[in-house]
C-alpha positions as YAML, in Angstrom:
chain: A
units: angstrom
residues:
- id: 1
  name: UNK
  ca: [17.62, 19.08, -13.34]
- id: 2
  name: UNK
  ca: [14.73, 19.35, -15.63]
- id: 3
  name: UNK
  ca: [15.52, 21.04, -18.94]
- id: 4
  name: UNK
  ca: [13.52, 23.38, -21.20]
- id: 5
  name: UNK
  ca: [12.08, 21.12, -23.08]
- id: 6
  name: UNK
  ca: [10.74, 18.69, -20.34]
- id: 7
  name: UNK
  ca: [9.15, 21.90, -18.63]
- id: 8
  name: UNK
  ca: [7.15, 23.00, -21.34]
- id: 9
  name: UNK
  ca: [6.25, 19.87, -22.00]
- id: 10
  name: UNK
  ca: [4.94, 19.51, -18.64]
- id: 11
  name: UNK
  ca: [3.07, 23.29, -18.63]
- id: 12
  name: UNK
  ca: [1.59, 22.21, -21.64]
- id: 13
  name: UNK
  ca: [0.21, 18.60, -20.55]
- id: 14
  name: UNK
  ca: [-1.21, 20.47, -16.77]
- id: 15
  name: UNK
  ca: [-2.66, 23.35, -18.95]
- id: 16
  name: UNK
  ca: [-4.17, 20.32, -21.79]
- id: 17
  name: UNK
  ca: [-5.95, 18.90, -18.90]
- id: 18
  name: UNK
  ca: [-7.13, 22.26, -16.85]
- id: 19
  name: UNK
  ca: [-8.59, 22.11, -20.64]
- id: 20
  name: UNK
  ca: [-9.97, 18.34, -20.39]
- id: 21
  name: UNK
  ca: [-7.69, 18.07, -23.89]
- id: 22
  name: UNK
  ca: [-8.07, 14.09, -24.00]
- id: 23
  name: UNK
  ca: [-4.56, 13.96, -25.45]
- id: 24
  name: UNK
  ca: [-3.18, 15.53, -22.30]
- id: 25
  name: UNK
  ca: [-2.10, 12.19, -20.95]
- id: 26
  name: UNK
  ca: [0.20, 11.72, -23.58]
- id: 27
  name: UNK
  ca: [2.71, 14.46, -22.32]
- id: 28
  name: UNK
  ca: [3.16, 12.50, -19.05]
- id: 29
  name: UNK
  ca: [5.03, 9.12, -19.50]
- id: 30
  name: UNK
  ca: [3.91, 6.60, -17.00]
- id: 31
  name: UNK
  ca: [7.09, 4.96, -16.22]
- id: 32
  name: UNK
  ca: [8.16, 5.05, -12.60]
- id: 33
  name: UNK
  ca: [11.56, 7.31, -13.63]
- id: 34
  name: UNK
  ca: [9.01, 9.67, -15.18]
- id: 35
  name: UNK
  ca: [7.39, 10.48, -12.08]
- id: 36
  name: UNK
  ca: [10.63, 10.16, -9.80]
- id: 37
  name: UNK
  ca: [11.57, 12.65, -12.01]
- id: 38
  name: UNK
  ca: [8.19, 15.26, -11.45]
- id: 39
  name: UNK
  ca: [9.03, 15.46, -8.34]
- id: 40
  name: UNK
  ca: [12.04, 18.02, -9.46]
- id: 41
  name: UNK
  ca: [8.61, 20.53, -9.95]
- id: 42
  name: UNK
  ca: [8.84, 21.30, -6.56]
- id: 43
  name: UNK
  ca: [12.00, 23.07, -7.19]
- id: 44
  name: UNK
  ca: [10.76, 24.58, -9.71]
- id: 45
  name: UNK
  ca: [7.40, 25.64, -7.65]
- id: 46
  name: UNK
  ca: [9.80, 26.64, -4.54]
- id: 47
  name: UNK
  ca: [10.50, 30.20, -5.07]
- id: 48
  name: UNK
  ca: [6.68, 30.80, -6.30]
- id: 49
  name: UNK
  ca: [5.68, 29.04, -3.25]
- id: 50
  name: UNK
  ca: [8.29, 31.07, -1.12]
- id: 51
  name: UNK
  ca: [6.59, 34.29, -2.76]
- id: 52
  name: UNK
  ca: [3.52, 33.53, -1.50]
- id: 53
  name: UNK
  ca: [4.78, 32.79, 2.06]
- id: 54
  name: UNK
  ca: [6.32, 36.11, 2.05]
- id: 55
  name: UNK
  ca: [2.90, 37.21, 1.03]
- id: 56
  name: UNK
  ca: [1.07, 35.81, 3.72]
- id: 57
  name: UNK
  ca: [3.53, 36.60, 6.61]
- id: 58
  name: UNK
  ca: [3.30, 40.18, 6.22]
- id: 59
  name: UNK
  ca: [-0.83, 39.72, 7.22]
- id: 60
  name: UNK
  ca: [0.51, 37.46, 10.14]
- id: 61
  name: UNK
  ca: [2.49, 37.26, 13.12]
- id: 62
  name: UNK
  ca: [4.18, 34.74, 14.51]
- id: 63
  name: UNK
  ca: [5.22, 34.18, 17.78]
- id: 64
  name: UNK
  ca: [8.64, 31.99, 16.47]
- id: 65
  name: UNK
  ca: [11.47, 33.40, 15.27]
- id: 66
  name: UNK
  ca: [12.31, 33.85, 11.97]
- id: 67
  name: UNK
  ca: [14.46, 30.58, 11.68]
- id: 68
  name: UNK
  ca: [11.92, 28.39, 13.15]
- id: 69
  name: UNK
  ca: [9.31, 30.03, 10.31]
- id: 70
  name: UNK
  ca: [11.64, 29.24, 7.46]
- id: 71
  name: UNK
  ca: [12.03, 26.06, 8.38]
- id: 72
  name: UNK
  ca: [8.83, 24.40, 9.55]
- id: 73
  name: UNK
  ca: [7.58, 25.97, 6.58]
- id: 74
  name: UNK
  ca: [10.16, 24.41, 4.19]
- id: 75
  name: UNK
  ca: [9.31, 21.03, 5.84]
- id: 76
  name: UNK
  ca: [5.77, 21.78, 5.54]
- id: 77
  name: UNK
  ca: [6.42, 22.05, 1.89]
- id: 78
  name: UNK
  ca: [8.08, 18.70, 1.36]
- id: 79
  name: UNK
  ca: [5.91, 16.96, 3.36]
- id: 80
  name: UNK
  ca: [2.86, 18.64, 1.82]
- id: 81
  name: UNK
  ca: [4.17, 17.93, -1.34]
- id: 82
  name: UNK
  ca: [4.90, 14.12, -0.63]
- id: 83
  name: UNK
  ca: [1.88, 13.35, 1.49]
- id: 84
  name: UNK
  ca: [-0.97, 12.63, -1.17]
- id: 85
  name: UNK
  ca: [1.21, 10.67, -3.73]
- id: 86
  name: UNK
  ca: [2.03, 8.41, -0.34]
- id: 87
  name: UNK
  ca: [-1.86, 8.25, 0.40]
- id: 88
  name: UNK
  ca: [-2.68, 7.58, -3.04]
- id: 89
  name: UNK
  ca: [-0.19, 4.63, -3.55]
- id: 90
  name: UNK
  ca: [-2.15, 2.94, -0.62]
- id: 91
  name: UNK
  ca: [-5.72, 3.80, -2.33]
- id: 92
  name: UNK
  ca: [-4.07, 2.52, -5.81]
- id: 93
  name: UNK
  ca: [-2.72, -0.61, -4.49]
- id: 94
  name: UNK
  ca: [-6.45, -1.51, -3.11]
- id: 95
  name: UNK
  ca: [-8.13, -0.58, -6.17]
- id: 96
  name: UNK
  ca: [-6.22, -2.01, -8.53]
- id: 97
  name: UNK
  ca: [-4.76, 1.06, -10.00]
- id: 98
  name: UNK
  ca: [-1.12, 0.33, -9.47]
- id: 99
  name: UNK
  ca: [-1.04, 1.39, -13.20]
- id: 100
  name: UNK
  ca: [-2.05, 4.78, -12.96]
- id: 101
  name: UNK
  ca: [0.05, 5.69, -10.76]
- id: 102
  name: UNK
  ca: [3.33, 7.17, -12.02]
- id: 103
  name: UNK
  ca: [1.34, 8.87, -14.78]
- id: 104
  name: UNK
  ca: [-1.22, 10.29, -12.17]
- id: 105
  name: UNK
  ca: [1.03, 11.76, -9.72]
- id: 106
  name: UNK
  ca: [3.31, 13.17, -12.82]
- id: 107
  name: UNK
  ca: [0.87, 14.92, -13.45]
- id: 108
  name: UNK
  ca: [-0.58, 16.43, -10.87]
- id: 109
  name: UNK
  ca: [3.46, 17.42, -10.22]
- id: 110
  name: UNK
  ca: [3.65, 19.32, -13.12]
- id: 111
  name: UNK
  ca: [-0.20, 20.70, -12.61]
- id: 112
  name: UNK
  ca: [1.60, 22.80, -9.64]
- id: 113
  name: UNK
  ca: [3.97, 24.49, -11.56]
- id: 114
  name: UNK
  ca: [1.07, 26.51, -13.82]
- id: 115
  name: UNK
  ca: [-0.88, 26.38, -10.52]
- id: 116
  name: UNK
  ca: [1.30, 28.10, -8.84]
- id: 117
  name: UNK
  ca: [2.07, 30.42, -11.11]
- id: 118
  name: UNK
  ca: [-1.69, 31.35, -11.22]
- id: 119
  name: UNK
  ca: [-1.39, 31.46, -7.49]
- id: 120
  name: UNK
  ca: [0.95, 34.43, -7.53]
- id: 121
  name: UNK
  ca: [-0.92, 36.85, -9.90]
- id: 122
  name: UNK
  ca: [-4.06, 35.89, -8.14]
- id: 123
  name: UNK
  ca: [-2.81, 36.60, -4.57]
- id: 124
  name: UNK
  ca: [-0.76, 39.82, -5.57]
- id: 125
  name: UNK
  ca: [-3.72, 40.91, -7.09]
- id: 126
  name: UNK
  ca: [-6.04, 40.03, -3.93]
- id: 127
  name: UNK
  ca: [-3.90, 41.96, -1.74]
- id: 128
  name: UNK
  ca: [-4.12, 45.43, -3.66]
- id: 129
  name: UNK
  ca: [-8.02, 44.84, -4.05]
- id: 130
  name: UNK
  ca: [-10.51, 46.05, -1.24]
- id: 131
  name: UNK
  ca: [-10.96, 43.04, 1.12]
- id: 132
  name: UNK
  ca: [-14.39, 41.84, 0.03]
- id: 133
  name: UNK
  ca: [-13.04, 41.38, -3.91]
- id: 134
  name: UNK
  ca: [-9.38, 39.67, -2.82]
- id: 135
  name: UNK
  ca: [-11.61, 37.07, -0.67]
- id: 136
  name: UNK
  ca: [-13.67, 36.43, -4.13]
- id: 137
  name: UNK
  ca: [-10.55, 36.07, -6.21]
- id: 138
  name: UNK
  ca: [-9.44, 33.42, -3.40]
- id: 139
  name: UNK
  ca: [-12.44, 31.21, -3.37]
- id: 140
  name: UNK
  ca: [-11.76, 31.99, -7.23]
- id: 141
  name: UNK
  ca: [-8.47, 29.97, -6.80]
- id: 142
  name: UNK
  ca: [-9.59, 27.39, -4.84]
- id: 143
  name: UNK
  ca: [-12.36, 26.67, -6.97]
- id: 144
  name: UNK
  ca: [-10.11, 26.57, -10.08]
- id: 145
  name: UNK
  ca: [-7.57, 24.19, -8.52]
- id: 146
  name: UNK
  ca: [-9.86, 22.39, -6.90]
- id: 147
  name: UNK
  ca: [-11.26, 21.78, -10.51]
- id: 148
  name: UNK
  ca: [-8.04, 21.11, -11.85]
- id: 149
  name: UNK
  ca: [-7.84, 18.36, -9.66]
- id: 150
  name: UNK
  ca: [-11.22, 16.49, -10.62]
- id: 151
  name: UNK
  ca: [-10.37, 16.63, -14.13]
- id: 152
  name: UNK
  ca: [-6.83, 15.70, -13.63]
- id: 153
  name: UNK
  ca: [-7.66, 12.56, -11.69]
- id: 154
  name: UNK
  ca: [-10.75, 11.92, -14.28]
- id: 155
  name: UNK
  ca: [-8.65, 12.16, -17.65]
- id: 156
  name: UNK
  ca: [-5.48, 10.34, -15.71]
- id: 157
  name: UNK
  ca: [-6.84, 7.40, -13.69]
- id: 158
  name: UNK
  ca: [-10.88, 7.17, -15.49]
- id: 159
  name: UNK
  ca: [-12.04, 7.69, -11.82]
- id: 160
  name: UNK
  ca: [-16.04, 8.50, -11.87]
- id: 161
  name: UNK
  ca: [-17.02, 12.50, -10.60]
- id: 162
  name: UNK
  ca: [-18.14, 10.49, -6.92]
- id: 163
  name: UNK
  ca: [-14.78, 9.07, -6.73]
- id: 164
  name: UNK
  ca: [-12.75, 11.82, -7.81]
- id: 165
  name: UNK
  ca: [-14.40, 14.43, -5.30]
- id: 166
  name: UNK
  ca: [-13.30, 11.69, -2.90]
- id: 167
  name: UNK
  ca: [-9.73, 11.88, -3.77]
- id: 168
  name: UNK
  ca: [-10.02, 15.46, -3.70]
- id: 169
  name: UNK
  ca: [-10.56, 15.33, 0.01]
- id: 170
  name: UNK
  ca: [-8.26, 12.78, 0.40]
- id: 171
  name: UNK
  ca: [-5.71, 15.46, -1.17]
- id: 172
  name: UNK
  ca: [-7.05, 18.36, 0.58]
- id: 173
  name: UNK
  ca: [-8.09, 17.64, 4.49]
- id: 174
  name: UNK
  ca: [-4.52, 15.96, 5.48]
- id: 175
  name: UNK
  ca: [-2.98, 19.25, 3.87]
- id: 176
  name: UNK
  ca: [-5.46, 21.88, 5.93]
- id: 177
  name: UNK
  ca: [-4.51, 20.19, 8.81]
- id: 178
  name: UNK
  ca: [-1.04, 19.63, 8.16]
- id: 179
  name: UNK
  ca: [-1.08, 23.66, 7.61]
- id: 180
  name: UNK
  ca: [-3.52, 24.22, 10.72]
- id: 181
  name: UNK
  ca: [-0.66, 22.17, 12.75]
- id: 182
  name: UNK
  ca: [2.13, 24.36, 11.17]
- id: 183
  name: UNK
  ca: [0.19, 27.32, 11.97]
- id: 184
  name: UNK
  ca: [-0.29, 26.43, 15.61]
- id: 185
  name: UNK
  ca: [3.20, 25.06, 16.63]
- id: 186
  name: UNK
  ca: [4.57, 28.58, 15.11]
- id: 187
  name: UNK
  ca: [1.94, 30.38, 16.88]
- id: 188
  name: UNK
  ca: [0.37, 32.02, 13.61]
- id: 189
  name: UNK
  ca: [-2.26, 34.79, 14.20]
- id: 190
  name: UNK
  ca: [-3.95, 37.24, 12.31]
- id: 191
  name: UNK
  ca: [-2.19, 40.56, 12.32]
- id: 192
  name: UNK
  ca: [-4.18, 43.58, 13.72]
- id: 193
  name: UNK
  ca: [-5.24, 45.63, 10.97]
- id: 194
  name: UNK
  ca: [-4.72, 43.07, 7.94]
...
């Protein structure tokens, strides 16, 4: 398990490059056991991420049961997790970027944990807002991690603006479907009156 020391470390290299601090990718090492190692984030993320999943099911129904929810949506989390560090080990291996790529994806492992923590004031605070200001503090959120992103793959693989928009989408479109696909096979509608 990660320890106190490797966390804050991590919080503060995400936060040094939501910050564009150029010595931000110093607090990631780029060894392969490095990044094996990010990947314990997403136990750290998991009850955040299970917050806001509690959060959106109570504007939702569903027509599964309760025990199908739980866990397509904890398999939805892994794979979502997992899916652009397997994508991006394809586009490094093309590119030439093979040595980027324990340092990028550390990163962008630990960017989710201060991510997500944003995620949960910013939601919580969405929901007791009229409906017109929580849908501006959402585009809000997506605009800041969507940001987060572009620098993080600028300061940790060099990549031009062009190329890291690309790997943006590359990041984001498999994940909104991946969630539209969850949201269908669980039979995911809006709730009357939310």
């Amino acid at each position: 398990m990660l320890n106190a020391v490797e966390i804050a470390r991590g919080m503060q290299g995400a936060i040094g490059l939501l910050k564009r601090d150029p010595a931000a990718p110093n607090y990631f090492d780029n060894t392969l056991e490095a990044c094996v190692r990010s990947f314990q984030v997403m136990i750290l993320v998991a009850p955040l991420h299970i917050t806001l999943m509690l959060i959106r099911y109570t504007s939702v129904s569903s027509t599964a049961d309760e025990f199908e929810v739980v866990l397509v949506e904890a398999l939805r989390y892994v794979v979502d997790w997992l899916l652009f560090p397997v994508l991006f080990y394809e586009i490094a291996r093309r590119r030439n970027w093979l040595g980027f790529f324990p340092r990028y994806v550390s990163a962008l492992n630990w960017v989710n944990l201060p991510a997500m923590i944003v995620a949960v004031f910013g939601v919580v605070l969405a929901t007791l807002l009229p409906a017109v200001l929580g849908e501006l503090i959402r585009f809000g959120l997506q605009g800041l991690f969507f940001y987060w992103f572009l620098v993080t793959t600028r300061t940790m693989v060099g990549a031009s603006w062009p190329i890291a928009f690309l790997l943006l989408i590359v990041n984001w479109v498999p994940s909104l479907f991946l969630s539209l696909i969850v949201d269908r096979f669980l039979g995911v509608t809006l709730a009357v009156g939310a």
